[in-house]
C-alpha positions as CSV (number, residue, x, y, z in Angstrom):
1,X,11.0,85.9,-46.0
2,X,11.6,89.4,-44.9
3,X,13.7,92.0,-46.7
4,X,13.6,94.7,-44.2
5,X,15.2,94.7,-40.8
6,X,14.2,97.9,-37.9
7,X,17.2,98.1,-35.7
8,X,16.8,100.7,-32.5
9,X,19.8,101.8,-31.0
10,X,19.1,101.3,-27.4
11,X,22.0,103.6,-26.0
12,X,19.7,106.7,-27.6
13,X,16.0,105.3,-26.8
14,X,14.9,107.8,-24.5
15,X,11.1,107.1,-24.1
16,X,10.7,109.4,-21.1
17,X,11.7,112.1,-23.0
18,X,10.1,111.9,-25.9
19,X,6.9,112.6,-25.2
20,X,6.3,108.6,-24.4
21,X,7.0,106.0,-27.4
22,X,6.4,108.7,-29.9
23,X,7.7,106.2,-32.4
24,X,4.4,104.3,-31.5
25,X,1.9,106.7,-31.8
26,X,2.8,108.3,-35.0
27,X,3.2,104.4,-36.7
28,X,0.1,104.1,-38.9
29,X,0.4,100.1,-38.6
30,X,-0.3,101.1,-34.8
31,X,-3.1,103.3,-35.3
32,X,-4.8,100.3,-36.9
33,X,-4.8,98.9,-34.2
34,X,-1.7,96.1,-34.0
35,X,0.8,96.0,-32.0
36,X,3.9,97.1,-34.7
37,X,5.8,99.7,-31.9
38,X,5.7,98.4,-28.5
39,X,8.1,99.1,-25.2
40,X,10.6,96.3,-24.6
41,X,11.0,94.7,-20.9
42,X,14.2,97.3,-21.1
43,X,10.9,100.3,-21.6
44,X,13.2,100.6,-25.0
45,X,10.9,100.2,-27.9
46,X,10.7,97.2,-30.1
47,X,9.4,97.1,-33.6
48,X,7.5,94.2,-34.9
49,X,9.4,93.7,-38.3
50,X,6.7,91.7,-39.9
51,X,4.2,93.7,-39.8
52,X,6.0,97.0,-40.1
53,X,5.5,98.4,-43.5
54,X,8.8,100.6,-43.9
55,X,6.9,103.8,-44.2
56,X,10.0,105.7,-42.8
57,X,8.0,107.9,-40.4
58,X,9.4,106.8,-37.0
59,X,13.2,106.7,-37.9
60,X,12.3,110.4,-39.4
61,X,10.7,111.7,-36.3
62,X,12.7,110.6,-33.7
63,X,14.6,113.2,-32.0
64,X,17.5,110.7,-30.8
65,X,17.7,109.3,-33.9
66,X,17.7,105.8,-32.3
67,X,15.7,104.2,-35.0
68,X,16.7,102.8,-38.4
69,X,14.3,100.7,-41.2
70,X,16.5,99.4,-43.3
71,X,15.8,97.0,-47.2
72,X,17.7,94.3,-47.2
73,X,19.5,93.5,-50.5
74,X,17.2,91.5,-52.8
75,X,19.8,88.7,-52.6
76,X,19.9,88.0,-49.2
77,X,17.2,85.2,-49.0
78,X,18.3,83.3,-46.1
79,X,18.2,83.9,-42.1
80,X,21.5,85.3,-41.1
81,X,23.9,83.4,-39.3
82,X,23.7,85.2,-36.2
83,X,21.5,88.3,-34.8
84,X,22.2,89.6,-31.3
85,X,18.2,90.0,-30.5
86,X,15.0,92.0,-31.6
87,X,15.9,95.1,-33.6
88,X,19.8,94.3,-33.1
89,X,22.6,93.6,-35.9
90,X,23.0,90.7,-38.1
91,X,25.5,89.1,-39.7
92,X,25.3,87.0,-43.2
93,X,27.9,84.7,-43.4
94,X,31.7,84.2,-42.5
95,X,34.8,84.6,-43.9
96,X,36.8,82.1,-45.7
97,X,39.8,80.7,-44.1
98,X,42.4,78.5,-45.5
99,X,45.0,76.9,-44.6
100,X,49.2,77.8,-45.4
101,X,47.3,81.5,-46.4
102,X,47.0,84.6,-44.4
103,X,43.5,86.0,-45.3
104,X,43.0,89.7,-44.2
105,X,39.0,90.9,-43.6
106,X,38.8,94.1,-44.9
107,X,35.3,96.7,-44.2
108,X,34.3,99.8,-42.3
109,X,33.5,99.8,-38.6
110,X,30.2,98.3,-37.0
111,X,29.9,96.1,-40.1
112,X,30.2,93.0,-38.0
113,X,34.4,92.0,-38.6
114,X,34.9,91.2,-35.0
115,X,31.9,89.9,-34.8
116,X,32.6,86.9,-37.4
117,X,35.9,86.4,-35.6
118,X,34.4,85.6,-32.3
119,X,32.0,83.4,-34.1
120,X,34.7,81.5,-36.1
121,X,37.2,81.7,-32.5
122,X,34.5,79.5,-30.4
123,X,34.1,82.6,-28.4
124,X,30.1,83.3,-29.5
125,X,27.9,80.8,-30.8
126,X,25.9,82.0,-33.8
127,X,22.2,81.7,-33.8
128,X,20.6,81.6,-37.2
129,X,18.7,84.7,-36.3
130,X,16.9,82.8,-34.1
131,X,18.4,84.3,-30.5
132,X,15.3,83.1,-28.5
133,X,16.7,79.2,-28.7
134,X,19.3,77.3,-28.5
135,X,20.6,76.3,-32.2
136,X,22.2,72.7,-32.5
137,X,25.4,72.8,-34.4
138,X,24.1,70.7,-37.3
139,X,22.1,73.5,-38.3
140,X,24.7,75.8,-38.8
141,X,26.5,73.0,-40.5
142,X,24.0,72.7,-42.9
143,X,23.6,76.9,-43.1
144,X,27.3,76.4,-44.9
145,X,26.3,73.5,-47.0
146,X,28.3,72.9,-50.0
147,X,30.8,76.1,-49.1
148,X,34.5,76.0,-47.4
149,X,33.3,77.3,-44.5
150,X,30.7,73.8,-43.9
151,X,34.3,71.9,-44.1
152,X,35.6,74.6,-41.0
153,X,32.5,74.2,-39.1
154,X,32.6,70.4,-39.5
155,X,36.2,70.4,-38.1
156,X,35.5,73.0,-35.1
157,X,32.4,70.5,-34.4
158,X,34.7,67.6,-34.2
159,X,37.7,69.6,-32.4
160,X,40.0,69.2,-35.3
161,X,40.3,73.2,-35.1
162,X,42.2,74.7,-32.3
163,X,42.2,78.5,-32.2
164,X,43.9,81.1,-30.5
165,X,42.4,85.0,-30.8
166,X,43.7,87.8,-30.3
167,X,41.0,90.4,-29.5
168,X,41.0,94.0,-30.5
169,X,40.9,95.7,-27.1
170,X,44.3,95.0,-26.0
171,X,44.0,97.7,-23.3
172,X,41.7,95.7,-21.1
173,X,44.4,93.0,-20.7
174,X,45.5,95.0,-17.2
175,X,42.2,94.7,-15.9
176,X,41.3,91.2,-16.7
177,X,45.4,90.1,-15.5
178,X,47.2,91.0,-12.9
179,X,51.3,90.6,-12.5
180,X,53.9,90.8,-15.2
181,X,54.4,90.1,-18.6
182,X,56.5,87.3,-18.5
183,X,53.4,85.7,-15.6
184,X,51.1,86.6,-18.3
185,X,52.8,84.3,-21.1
186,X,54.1,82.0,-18.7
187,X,50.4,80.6,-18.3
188,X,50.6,79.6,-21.5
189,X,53.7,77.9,-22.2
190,X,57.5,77.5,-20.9
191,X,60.1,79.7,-20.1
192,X,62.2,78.8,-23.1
193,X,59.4,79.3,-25.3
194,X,58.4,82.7,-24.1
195,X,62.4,83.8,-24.2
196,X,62.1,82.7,-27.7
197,X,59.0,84.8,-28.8
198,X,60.8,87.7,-26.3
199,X,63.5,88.0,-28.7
200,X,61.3,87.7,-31.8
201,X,58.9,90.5,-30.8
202,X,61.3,92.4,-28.8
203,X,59.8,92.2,-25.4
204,X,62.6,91.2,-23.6
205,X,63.4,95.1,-22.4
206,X,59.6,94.8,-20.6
207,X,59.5,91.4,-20.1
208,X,59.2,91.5,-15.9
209,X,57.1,95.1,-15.8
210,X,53.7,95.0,-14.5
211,X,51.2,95.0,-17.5
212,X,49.5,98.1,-15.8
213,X,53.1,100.0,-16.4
214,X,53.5,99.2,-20.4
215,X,52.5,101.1,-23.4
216,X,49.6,101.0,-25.4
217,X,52.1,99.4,-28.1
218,X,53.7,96.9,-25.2
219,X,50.7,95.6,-24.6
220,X,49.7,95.1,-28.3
221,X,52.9,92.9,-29.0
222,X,52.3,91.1,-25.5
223,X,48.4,90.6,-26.8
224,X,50.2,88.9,-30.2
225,X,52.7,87.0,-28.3
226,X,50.0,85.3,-25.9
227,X,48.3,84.2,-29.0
228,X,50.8,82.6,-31.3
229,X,52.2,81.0,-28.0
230,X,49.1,79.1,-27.6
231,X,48.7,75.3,-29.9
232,X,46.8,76.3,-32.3
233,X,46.8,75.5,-36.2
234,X,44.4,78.6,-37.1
235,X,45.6,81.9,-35.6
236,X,42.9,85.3,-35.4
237,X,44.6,88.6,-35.2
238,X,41.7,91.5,-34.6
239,X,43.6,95.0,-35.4
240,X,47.2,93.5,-34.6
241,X,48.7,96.8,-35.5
242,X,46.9,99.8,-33.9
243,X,49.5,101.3,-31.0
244,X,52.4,100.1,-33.4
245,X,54.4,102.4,-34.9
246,X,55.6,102.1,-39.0
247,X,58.3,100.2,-38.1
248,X,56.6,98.1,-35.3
249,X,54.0,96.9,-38.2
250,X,56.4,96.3,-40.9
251,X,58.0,93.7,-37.9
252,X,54.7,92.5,-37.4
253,X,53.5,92.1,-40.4
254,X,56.2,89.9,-41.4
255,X,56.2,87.7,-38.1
256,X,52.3,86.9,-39.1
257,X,53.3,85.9,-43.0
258,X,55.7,83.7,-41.2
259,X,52.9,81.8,-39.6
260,X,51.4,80.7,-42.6
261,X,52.2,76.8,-43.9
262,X,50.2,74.0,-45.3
263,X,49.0,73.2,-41.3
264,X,48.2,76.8,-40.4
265,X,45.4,79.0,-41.6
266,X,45.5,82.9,-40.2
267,X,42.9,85.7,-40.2
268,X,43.3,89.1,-39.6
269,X,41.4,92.6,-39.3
270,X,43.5,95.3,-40.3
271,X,42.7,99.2,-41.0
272,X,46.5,99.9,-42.4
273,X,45.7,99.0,-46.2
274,X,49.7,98.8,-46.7
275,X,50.3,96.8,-43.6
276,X,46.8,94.6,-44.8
277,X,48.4,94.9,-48.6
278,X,51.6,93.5,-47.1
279,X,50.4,91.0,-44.7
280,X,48.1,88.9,-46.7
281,X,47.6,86.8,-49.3
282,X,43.7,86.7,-49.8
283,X,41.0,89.3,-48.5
284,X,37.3,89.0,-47.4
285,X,35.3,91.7,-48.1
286,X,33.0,92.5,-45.6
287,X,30.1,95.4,-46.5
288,X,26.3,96.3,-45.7
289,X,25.1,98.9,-42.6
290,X,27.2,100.3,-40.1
291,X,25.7,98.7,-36.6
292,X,22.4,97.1,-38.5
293,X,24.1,94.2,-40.8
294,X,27.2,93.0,-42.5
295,X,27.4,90.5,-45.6
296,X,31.1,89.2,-46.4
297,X,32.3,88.5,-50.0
298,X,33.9,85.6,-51.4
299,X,37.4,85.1,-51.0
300,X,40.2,87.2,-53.9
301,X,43.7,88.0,-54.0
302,X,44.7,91.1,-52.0
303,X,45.4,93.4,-54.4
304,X,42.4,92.7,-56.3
305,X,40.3,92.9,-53.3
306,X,41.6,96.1,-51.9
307,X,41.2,97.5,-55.0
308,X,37.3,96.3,-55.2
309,X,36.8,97.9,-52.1
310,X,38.0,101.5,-53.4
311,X,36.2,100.7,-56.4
312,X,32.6,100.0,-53.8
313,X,31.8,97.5,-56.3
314,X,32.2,93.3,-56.1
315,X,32.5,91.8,-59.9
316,X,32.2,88.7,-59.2
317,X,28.7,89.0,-57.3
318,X,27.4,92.3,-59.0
319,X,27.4,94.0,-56.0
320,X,27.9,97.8,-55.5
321,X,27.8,98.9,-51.8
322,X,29.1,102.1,-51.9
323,X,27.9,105.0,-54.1
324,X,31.1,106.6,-54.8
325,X,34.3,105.4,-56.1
326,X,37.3,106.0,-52.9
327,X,40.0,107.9,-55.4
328,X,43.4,108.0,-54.3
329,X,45.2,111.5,-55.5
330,X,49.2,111.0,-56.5
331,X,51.1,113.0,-53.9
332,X,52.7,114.6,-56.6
333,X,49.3,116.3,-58.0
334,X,49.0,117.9,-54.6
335,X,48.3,121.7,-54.8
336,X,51.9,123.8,-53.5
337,X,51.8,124.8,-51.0
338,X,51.5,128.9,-50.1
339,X,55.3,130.7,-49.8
340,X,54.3,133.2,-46.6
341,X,56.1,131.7,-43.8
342,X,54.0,130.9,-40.8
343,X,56.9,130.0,-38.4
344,X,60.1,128.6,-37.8
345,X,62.3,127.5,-35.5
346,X,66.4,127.4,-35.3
347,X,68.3,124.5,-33.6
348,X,66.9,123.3,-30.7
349,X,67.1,121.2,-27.8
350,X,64.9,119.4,-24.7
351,X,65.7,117.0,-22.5
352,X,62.7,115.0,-20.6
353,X,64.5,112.3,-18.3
354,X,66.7,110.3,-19.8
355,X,65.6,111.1,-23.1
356,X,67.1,114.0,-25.6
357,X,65.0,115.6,-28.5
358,X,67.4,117.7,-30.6
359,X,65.6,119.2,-33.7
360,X,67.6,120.9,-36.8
361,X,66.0,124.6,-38.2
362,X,63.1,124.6,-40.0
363,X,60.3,126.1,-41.4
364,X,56.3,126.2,-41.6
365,X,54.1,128.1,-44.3
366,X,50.8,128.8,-44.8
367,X,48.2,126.4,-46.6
368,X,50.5,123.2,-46.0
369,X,49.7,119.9,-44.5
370,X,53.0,118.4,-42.8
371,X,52.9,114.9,-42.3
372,X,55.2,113.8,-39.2
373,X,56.7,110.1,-39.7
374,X,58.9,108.4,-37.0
375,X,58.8,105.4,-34.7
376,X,57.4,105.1,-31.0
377,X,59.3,107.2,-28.3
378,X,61.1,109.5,-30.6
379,X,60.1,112.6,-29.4
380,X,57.0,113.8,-32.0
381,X,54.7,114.5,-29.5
382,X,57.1,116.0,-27.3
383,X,57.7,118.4,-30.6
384,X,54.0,118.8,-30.9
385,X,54.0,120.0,-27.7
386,X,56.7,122.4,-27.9
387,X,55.2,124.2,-31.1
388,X,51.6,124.3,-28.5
389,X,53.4,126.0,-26.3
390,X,52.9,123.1,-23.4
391,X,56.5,122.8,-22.9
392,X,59.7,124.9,-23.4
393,X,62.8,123.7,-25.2
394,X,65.9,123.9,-23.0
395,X,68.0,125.9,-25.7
396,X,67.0,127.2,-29.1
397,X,63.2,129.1,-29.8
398,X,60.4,129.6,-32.4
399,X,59.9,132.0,-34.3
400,X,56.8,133.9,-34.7
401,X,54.4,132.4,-31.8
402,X,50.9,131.8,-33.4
403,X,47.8,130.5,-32.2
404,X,47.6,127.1,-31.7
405,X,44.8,123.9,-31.4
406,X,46.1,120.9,-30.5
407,X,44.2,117.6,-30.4
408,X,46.0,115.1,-28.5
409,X,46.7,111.4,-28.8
410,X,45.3,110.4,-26.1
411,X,41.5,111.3,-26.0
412,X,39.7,112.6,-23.1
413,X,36.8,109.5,-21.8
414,X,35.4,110.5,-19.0
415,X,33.5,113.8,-19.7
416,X,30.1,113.9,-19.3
417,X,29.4,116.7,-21.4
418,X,27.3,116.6,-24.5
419,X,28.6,116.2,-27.9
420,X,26.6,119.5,-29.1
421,X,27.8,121.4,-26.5
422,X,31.9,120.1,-27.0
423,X,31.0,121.0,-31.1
424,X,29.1,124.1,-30.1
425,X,31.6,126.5,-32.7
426,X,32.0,123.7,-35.4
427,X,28.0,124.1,-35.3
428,X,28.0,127.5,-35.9
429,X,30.8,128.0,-38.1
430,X,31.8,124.7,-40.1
431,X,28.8,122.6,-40.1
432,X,28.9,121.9,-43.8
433,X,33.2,121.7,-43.6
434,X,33.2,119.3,-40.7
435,X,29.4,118.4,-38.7
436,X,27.9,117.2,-42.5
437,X,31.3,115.6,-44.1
438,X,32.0,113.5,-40.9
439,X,28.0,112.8,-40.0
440,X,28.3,113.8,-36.4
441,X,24.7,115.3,-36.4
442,X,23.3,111.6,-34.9
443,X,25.7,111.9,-32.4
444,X,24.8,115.6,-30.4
445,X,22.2,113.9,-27.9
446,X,24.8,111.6,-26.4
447,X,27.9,112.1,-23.6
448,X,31.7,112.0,-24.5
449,X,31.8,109.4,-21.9
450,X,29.2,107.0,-24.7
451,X,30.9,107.2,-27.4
452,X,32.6,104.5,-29.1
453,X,36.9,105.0,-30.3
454,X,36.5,106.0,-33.5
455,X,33.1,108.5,-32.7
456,X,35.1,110.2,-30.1
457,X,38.5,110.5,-32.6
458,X,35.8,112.2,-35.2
459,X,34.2,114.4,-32.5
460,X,38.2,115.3,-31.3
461,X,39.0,116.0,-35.2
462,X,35.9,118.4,-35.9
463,X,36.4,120.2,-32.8
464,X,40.2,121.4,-33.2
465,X,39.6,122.1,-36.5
466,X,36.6,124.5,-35.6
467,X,39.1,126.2,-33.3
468,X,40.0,130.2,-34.4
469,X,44.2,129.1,-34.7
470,X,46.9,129.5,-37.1
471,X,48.7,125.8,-36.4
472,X,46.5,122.7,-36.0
473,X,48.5,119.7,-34.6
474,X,46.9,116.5,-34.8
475,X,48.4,113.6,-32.9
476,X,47.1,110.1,-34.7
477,X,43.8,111.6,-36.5
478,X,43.4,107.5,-38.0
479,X,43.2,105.8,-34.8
480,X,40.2,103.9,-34.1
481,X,39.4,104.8,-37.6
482,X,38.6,102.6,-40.4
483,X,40.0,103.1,-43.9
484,X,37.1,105.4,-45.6
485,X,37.0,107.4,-42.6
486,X,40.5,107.7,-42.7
487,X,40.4,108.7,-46.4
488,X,37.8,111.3,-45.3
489,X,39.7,112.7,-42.7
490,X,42.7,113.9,-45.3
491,X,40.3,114.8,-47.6
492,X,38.2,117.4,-45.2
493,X,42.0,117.9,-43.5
494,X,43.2,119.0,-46.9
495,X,40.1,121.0,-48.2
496,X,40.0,122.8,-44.8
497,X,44.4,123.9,-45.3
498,X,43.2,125.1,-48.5
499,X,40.4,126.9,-48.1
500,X,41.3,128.6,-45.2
501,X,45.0,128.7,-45.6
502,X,45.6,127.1,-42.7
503,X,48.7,125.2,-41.6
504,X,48.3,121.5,-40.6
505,X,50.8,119.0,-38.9
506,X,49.5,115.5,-38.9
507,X,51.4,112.5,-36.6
508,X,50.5,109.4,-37.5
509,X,51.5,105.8,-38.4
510,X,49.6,105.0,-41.0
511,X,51.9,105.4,-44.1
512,X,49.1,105.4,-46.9
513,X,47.0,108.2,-44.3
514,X,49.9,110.2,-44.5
515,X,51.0,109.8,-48.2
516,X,47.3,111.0,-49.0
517,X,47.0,113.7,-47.2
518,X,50.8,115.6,-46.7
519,X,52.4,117.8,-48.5
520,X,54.9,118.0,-47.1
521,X,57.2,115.2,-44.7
522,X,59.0,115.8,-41.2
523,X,61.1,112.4,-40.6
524,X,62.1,111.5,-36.9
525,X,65.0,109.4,-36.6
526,X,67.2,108.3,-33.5
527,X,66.9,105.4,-30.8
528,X,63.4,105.6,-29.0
529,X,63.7,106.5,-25.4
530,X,67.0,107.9,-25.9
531,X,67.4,109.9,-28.9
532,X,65.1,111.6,-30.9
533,X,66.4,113.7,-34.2
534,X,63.9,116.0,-36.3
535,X,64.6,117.3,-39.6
536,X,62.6,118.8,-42.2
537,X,60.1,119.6,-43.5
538,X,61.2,118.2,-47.1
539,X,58.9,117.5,-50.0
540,X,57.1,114.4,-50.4
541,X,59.8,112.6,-52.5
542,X,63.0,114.0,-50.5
543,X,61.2,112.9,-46.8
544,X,59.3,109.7,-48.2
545,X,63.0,108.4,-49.2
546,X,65.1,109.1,-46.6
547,X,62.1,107.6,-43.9
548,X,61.4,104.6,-46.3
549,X,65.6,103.6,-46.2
550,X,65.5,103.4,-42.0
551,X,62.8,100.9,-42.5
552,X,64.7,99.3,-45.7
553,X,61.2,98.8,-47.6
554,X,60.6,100.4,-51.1
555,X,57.1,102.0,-52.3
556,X,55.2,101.6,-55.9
557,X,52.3,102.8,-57.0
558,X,49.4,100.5,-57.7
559,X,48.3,101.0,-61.5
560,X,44.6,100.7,-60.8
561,X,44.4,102.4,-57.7
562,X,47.5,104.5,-57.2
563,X,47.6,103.4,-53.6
564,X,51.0,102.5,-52.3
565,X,51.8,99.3,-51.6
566,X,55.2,97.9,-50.3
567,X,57.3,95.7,-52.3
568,X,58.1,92.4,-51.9
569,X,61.6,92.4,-50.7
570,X,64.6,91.5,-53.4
571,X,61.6,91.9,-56.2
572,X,62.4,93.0,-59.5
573,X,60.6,96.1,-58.9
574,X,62.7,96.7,-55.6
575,X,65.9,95.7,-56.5
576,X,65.0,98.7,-59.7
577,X,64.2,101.5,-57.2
578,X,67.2,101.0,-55.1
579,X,69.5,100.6,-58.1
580,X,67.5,104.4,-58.4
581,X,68.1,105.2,-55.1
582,X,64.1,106.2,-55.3
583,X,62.1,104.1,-52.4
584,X,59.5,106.3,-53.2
585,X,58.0,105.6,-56.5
């Protein structure tokens, strides 16, 4: 059995311009004359695992970086359960799912979570590692023998399962249906029914708009509603919360708990660890090498689990896969922040359409991180935009104007410029601050246009912060993100304030991303589309609390971790900290 995969990256094999397959005429196995490195029917080279000997020199000397040899873990003795063809990624087993529990899959991206859905959804049939042949489903019965997940297969075999998914890329829903929402879920089931889940989900104010017309968010809670309309006794929830706002996934979380009984088994893939922390009652780890292979864990409870995965290390199976402990730093031991003012502004007022943004005075200093917290269509980016000078308030100013780099929310797809050209002054300035921290080196040889979400969102990141500016205004840093990078983000976010005595305002909706990283809190209130009120900045403990009572939820710290996790309503612990009047801790 082998214990070494080779997986090329095809999107960077570039034979023509590498001098021809240089890959197969340094490999020594070649040069003895077998065939270890040969061109593909794609002219992308292959690499014959067997015989190659893992001396490193071809993933070393390619200039794309395209290739990667890779030792299995000593423990992994079987075939995997699926590989997607020569040199490709692999996945080791499945998660566990059980019925009248929500079980959350937690691991980094390209580590194979979606792809274990789809397998477990019906939607891709896995091959054994075998992808030259057709694999009868006793054999992957048998694969599972003696394991909870034989007893799922047995009952997908005998269409005792029925499934319903709902996929991570909710924003190709337009372009696979056209016509309205309510057409949409109307396919699926009857009118009263989708009236029903209208007023549970709050769809009813979009309910006859085109699906091209909706928000990212729209769409997401259509995406959900489409699934859980659908018979099914086990439900599959890939990302259900990215495009939500805080209090949108607080909603959702609870809707998806209240799917779970003795009939009903649910899944879910989820980046937000207090929305994951929240939402579930069990947790799958799933670990290995990014876009090569992915192993999951056996099944434990979610606090226990999430707290595995910041440790990098799995008791149970003696298992370290990371080399570093994730810490999460208290708020409180933040460093203060500096007391020269940056910039202020006095009351002020803008009104886009039918919507007002009315913001009290405030202030900005030097070497702070300002976390900005408030729900959907509220006005933050239209106060984001303001401070960048992209629009002008109708009455009130700012104070003294300073430079400004903004990265947006909305990420620019299409360009066809080069990654080391777009990060040409993080290159030259920052590489060890931002090129080397957030590994974008492997990624200067390809277009904007081919990068993946969360590669783009890095790239974005790195290159506004390797602007020469005073204010740095990032609009959702963590989406598309997956929870280390998120934690590295606010780590090189906060080293970066510091050590340059920068000034940093962070939107986001991810309330542990933002705990992490801010030192301070703007809070948004008002009625979305309509209303939008800014005050602040506060300190952590002032903002936290008076954000944390609009969504009536209270925080606590995890002892292990110090992560913050919500608690369970009317608990002892939350019936303390409003007694307190402290939400927050």
């Amino acid at each position: 059995m082998k214990k070494r995969i080779a997986i090329i990256y095809r999107e960077k094999c570039h034979p023509n311009e590498c001098g021809n397959y240089l890959c197969a005429k340094l490999c020594p196995v070649n040069r003895t004359g077998s065939d270890c490195v040969t061109p593909g029917e794609d002219t992308k080279a292959r690499i014959d695992e067997l015989l190659c000997n893992g001396c490193g020199i071809c993933p070393k000397r390619c200039p794309f970086g395209a290739i990667e040899i890779i030792n299995l873990p000593a423990t992994l003795n079987r075939p995997p359960i699926h590989r997607y063809g020569q040199n490709m990624f692999e996945l080791y087993s499945l998660p566990t799912s059980l019925f009248g529990k929500v079980t959350g899959i937690l691991g980094k991206n390209g580590i194979g979570k979606s792809t274990a859905l789809r397998i477990m959804s019906n939607l891709l049939k896995p091959n054994l590692g075998n992808w030259q042949k057709e694999v009868d489903f006793k054999e992957i019965i048998n694969y599972f023998k003696g394991t909870e997940t034989q007893k799922f297969m047995e009952m997908l075999k005998d269409g005792k399962v029925s499934l319903s998914y709902k996929p991570q890329q909710v924003d190709l829903i337009p372009k696979q249906f056209h016509g309205t929402v309510r057409e949409l879920l109307l396919r699926i089931t009857s009118e009263e029914k989708v009236n029903k889940m209208a007023g549970r989900l709050q769809l009813a104010d979009f309910l006859n708009n085109d699906l091209s017309k909706i928000s990212g968010g729209e769409l997401q809670k259509v995406a959900i509603a489409a699934a859980v309309l659908k018979e099914a006794n086990i439900f599959m929830f890939d990302e259900p919360t990215s495009y939500l706002d805080i209090k949108q996934r607080i909603n959702i979380s609870k809707f998806i708990r209240n799917l779970a009984d003795p009939a009903t088994s649910t899944l879910v893939i989820e980046h937000d660890l207090i929305i994951l922390d929240y939402m579930t009652d069990l947790v799958n780890i799933m670990y290995g090498n990014e876009g090569a292979f992915g192993i999951v864990s056996g099944v434990k409870n979610s606090r226990e689990g999430i707290n595995s995965f910041l440790d990098g290390y799995l008791k149970e199976e003696n298992v370290r896969f990371r080399d570093h402990v994730i810490k999460y730093e208290k708020g409180q031991d933040t460093k203060g922040s500096s007391i020269v003012e940056l910039t202020s502004w006095g009351k002020m007022s803008k009104k886009l359409g039918n919507f007002v943004l009315n913001a009290e005075e405030g202030k900005l200093h030097k070497n702070e991180v300002i976390g900005v917290l408030g729900e959907n269509g509220i006005g933050k980016t239209s106060f984001i935009k303001i401070l960048a000078g992209l629009i002008e308030p109708d009455s009130g100013e700012l104070g003294n104007k300073v430079k400004v780099a903004y990265k947006p929310q909305y990420l620019e797809t299409e360009s066809e410029m080069l990654v080391s050209d777009f990060l040409e002054k993080a290159i030259s300035k920052y590489t060890n601050q931002l090129i080397n921290p957030l590994d974008l080196e492997k990624l200067f040889t390809q277009k904007l246009s081919e990068l993946s979400g969360g590669q783009l969102q890095r790239v974005s990141i790195a290159h506004c912060l390797s602007q020469d500016a005073d204010l740095f205004l990032l609009d959702e840093p963590s989406a598309y993100l997956d929870i280390e990078q998120r934690l590295l983000i606010s780590k090189i976010v906060k080293n970066i304030a510091f050590e340059r005595d920068l000034t940093i305002m962070i939107v986001d909706h991810d309330l542990m991303f933002l705990d992490y990283v801010s030192s301070k809190l703007i809070v948004f209130s008002g009625k979305p589309a309509k209303e939008g009120l800014l005050r602040g900045p506060f300190k952590m403990e002032e903002g936290m609390n008076l954000f944390l009572k609009s969504l009536d939820i209270t925080l606590r710290r995890d002892p292990v971790s110090h992560r913050p996790r919500i608690n369970k309503p009317d608990s002892v612990k939350d019936r303390e900290q409003r007694k307190e009047g402290k939400l927050y801790y």
